[in-house]
C-alpha positions as CSV (number, residue, x, y, z in Angstrom):
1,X,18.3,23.1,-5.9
2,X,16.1,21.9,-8.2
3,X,14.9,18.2,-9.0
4,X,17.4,17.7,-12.4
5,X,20.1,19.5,-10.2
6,X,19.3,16.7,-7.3
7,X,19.9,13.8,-9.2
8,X,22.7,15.0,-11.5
9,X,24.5,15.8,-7.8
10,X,23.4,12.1,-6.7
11,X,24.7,10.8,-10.2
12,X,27.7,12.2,-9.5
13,X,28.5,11.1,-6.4
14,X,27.9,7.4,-7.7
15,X,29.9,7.7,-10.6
16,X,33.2,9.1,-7.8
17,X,32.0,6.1,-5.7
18,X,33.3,3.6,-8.7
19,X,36.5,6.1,-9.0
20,X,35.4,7.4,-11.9
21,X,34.7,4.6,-14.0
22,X,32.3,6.2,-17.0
23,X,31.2,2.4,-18.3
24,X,27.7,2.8,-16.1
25,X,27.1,6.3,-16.6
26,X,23.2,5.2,-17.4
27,X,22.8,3.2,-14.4
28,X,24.2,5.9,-12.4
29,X,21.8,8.5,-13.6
30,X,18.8,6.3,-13.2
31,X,19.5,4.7,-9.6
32,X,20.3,8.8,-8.9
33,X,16.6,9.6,-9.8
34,X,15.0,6.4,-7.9
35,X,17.2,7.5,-4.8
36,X,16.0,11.6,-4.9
37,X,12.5,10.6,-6.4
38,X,11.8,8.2,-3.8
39,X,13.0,10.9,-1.1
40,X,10.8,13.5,-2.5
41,X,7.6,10.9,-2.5
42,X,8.5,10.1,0.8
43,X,8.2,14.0,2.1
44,X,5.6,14.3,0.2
45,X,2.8,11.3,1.0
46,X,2.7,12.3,4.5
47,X,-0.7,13.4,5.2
48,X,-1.8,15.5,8.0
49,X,-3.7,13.6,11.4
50,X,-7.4,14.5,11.1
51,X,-9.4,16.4,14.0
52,X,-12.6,14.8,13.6
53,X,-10.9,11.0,14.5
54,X,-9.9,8.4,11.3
55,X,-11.2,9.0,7.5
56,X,-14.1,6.6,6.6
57,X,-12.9,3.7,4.6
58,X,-14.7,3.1,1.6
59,X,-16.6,0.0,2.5
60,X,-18.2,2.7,5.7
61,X,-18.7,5.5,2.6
62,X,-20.8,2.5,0.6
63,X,-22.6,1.5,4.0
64,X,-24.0,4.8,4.3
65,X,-24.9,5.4,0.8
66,X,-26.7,2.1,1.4
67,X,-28.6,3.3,4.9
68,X,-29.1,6.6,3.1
69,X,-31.1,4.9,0.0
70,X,-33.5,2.7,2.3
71,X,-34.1,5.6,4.2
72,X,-35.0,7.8,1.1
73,X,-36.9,4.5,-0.3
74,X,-38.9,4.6,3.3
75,X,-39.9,7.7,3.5
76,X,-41.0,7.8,-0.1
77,X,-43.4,4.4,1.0
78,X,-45.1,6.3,3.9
């Protein structure tokens, strides 16, 4: 099933839910797409566990970059 096929389905059921009533039709179509889109993003921002331990944060990345520099700046001294 695709995505537009998703929400119409999820639309749908809404609309039934309110016997029928066709006043919100709108409202029914965009609280379908919040309900399947924030399913799919939910599948979808799980990221897989890495082998080598936690990522480095970006304050560690910037540290290094740091260490790297004085080290380069060092070597270039001597």
């Amino acid at each position: 099933m695709n995505l537009h096929d998703e929400i119409a389905a999820v639309a749908y059921e809404l609309f039934k839910s309110r016997n029928g009533i066709p006043v919100r039709d709108l409202d029914d179509w965009l609280d379908a797409e919040r309900i399947v889109l924030a399913g799919h993003a939910g599948q979808e921002l799980e990221e897989p566990e890495e082998e080598d331990g936690p990522a480095e944060t970006a304050e560690e990345k910037k540290t290094k970059a740091s260490e790297a520099s004085d080290t380069e700046e060092y070597q270039e001294a001597a």
